[in-house]
N, C-alpha and C positions, 0 to 999 in steps of 0.2 A: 131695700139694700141689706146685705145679709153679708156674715163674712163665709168664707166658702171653702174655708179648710177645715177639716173633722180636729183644729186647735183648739186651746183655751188661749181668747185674747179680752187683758184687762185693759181700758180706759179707766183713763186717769188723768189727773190735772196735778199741778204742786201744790202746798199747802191746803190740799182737799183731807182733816182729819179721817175718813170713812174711807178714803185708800189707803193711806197710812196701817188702817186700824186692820182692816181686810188681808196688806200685804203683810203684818204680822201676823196675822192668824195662821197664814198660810207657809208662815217659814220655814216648819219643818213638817210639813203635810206629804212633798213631795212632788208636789204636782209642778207640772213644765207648764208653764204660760209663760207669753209673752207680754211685751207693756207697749201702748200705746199713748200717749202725752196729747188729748187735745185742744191743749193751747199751741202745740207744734205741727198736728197734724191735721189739714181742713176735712180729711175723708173721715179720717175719725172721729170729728167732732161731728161731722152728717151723721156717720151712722148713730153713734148717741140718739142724738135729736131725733130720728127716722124708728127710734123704739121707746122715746122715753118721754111721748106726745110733745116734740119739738123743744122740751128742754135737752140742758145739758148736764145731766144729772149722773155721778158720780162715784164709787164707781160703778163702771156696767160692765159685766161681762157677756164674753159669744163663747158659748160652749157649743163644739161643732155645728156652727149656724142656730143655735138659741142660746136666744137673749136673754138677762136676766139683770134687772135695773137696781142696783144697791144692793146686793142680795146678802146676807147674812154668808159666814163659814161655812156652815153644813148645806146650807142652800145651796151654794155654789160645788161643795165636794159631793154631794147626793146627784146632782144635776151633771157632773163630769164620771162619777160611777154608774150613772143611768145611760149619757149619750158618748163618752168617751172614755172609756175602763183601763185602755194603753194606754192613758198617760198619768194615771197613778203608781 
């Protein structure tokens, strides 16, 4: 299961300090993502699970259909200048 838009979409939970920490980094970076909550959403917490060997491990991001499990700032802004460069 894969997300299937050329988006950035962050997974996320409440009181997960590493999205907290993640969506500070990124506050004035610029980048358009979206937020997905999976304690609200069961598709979201699948796909988690379905990249992160069946945890639900936090945050993950899909950068145009790649995954990337926890990933650092740069990680995640190198990985969206690499597969998705219009949405910086």
């Amino acid at each position: 299961m894969a997300e299937k838009d050329d988006g950035v979409v962050m997974y996320w939970r409440p009181g997960c300090p590493y999205c907290m920490n993640l969506r500070l980094g990124l506050l004035f970076s610029r980048l358009r993502y979206t937020r997905r909550n999976i304690w609200r959403d069961q598709d979201a917490a699948a796909f988690v699970r379905s990249v992160a060997d069946g945890n639900e491990t936090v945050p993950t991001v899909s950068v145009a259909g790649h995954a990337l499990v926890n990933p650092s700032r740069r990680q995640l802004l190198d990985a969206v200048r690499e597969r998705a460069p219009h949405l910086l």
